[in-house]
C-alpha positions as CSV (number, residue, x, y, z in Angstrom):
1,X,-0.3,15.2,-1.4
2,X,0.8,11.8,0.4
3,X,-2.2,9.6,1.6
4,X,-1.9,10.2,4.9
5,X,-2.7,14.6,4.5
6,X,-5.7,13.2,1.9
7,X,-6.8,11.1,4.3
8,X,-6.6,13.2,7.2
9,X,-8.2,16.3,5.2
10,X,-11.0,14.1,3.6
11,X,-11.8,13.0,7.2
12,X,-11.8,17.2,8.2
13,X,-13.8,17.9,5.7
14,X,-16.7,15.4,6.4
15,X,-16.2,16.3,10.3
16,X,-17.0,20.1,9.2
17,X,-20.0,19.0,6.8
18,X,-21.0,17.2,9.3
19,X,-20.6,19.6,12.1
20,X,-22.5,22.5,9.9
21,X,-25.3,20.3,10.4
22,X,-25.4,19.7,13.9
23,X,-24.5,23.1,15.0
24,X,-27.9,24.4,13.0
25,X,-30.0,21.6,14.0
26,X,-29.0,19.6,17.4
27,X,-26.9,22.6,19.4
28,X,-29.9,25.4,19.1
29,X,-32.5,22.4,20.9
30,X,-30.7,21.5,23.7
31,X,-32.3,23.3,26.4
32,X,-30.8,24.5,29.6
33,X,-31.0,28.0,31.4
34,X,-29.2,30.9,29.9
35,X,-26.7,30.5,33.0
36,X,-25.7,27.4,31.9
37,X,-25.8,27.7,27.8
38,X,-22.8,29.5,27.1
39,X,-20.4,26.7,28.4
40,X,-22.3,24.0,27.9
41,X,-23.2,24.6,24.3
42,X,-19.2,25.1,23.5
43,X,-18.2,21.8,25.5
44,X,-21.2,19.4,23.7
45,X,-19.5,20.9,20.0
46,X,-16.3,20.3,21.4
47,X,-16.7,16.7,22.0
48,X,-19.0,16.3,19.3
49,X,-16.7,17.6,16.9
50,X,-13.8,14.7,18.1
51,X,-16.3,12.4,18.3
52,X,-17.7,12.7,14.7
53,X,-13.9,13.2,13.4
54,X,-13.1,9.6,15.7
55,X,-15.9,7.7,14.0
56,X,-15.5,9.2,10.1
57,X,-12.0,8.0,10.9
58,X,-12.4,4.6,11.9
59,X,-14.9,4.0,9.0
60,X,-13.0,5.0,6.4
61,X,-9.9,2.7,7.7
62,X,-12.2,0.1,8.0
63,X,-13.7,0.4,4.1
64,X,-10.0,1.0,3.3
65,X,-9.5,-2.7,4.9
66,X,-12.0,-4.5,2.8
67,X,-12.6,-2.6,-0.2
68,X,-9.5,-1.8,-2.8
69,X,-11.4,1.0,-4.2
70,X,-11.2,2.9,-1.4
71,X,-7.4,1.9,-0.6
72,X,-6.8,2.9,-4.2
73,X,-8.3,6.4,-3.8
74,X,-6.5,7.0,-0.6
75,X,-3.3,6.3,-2.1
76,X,-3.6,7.2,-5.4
77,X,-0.1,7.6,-7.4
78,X,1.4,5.8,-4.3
79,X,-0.9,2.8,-4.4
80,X,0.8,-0.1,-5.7
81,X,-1.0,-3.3,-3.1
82,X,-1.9,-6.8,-4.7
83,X,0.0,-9.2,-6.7
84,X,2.4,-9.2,-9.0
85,X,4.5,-10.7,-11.8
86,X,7.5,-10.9,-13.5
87,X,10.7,-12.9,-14.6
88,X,14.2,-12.4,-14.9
89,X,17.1,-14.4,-16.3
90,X,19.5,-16.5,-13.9
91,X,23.2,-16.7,-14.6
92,X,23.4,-20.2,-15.6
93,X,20.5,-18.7,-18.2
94,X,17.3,-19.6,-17.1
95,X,14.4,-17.9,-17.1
96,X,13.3,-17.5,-13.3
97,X,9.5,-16.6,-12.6
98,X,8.5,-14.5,-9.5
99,X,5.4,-13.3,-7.6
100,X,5.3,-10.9,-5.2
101,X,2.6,-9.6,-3.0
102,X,2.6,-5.8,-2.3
103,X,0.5,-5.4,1.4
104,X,-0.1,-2.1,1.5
105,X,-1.9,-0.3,4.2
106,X,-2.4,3.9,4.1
107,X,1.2,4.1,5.9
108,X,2.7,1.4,5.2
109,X,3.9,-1.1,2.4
110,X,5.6,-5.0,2.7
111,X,6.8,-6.6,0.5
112,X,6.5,-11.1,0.3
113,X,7.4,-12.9,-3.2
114,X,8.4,-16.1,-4.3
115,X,10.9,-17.2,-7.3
116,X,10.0,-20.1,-9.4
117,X,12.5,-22.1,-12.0
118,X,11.4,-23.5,-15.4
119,X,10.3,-26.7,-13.7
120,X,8.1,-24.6,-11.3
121,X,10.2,-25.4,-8.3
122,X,10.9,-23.0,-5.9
123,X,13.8,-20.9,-6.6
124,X,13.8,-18.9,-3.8
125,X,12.1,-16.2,-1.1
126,X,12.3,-13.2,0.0
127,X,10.4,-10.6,2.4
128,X,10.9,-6.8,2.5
129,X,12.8,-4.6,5.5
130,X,12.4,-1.4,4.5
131,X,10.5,0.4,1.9
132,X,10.0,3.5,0.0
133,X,7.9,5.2,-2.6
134,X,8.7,8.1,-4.2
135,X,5.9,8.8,-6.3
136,X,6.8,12.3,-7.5
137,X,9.9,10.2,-9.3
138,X,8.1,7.4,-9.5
139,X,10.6,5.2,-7.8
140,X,10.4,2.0,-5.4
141,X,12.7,1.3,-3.4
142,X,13.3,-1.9,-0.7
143,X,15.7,-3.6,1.0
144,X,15.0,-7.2,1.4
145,X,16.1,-10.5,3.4
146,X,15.8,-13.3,1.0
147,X,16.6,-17.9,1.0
148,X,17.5,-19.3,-1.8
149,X,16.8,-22.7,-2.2
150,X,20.4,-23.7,-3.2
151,X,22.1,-22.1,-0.7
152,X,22.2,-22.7,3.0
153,X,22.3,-19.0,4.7
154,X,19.9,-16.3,4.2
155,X,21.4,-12.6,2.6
156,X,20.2,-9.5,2.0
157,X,19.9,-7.1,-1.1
158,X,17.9,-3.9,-2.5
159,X,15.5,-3.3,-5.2
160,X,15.2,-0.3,-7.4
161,X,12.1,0.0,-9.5
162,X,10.5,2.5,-11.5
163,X,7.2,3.0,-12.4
164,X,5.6,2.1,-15.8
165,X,2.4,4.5,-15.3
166,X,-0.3,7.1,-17.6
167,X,1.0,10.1,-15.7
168,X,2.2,11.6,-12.7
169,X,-0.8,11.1,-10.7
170,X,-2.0,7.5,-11.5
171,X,-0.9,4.7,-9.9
172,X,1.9,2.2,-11.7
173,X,0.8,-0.6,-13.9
174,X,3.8,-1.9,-14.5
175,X,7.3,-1.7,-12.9
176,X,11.0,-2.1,-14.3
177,X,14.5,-2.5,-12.3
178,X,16.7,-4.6,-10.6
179,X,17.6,-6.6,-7.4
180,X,20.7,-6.8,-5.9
181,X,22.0,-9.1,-4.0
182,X,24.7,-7.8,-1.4
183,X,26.8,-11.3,-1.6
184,X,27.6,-10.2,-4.8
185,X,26.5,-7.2,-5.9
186,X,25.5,-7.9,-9.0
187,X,22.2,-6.1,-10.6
188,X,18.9,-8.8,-11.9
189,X,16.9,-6.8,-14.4
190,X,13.0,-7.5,-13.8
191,X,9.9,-5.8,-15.1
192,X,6.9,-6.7,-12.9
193,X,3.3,-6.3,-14.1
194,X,0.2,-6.2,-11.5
195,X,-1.7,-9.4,-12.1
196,X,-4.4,-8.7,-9.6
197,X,-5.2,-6.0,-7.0
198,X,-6.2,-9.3,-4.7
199,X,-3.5,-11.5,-2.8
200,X,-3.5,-14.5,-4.6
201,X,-1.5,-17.5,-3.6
202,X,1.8,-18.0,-5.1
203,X,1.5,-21.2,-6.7
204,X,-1.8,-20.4,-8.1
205,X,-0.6,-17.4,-9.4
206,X,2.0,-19.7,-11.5
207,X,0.0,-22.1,-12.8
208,X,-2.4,-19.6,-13.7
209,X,0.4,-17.6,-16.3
210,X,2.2,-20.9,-16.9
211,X,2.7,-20.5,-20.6
């Protein structure tokens, strides 16, 4: 099940718990003459029903917002928001560090990270275009724009990773795969681990796992 039909059928469900409970308490004491009961009764659940499903709705988006818990239930196998790390090796041979931040909303995921060299300096960045998880294969996928540092135009390239996780149904703790830059082509091996569920500054990030 994708987070949007949980969502949507968690919200459902409350609405008709909910509902239960005002159709056998509220709807049998509102009062009017028996003319007027048998269409206003059916209107007032009506709108109550929309209104209830409206407002569940809104406050689960909203705890969603501020509290990962929530955004991690929603989501489950697909969640994958907060920041992460990882290094790969550059082809003059160095070891380049990078952090990424995962934003991820119920429908939608972007991608920011940053690439640092062995002195700490900024390599290069890099923001996502389009994204998809496949979390029946457990596969990421992105295409990206990125700068690099060195050179003077911005390119574009894909990522392919795959999911490091307990099972099918939990969430990725770890990924593993490659860029690819379209100037050239060629693949960048990278495994990424999640360092925090949080958004946490680049730089702070670095100096915080600077071996």
């Amino acid at each position: 099940m994708n987070p949007e039909h949980k969502f949507h059928l968690s919200v459902t469900i409350a609405t008709v718990i909910s509902m239960f409970y005002v159709i056998d308490f509220v709807v049998p004491r509102l009062t009017f003459s028996t003319e007027l009961n048998q269409y206003i009764k059916p209107v007032v659940m009506i709108f109550s029903t929309v209104g209830v499903y409206k407002i569940l709705a809104t406050l689960v988006l909203g705890l969603a917002k501020h509290w990962n818990w929530v955004n991690r239930w929603l989501l489950g196998s697909h969640y994958l928001g907060g920041t992460w790390v990882g290094s790969f090796k550059s082809t003059s041979g160095e070891i380049i560090r990078t952090v990424e931040h995962f934003e991820q909303s119920l429908s939608t995921l972007k991608i920011r990270g940053q690439a640092f060299n062995e002195l700490g300096e900024s390599y290069a960045l890099w923001n996502s275009v389009s994204e998809n998880i496949d979390a029946v294969s457990g596969l990421l996928t992105y295409t990206y724009n990125c700068d690099k540092d060195s050179e003077k135009n911005s390119f574009q390239g894909i990522g392919v990773f795959h999911f490091q996780r307990a099972d099918s149904s939990c969430a990725p703790t770890s990924i593993r795969g490659y860029s690819a830059d379209l100037t050239d082509g060629k693949r960048t091996q990278n495994e990424e681990r999640k360092y925090s569920e949080k958004l946490i500054a680049f730089n702070d990030v670095l100096l915080a796992t600077k071996v």
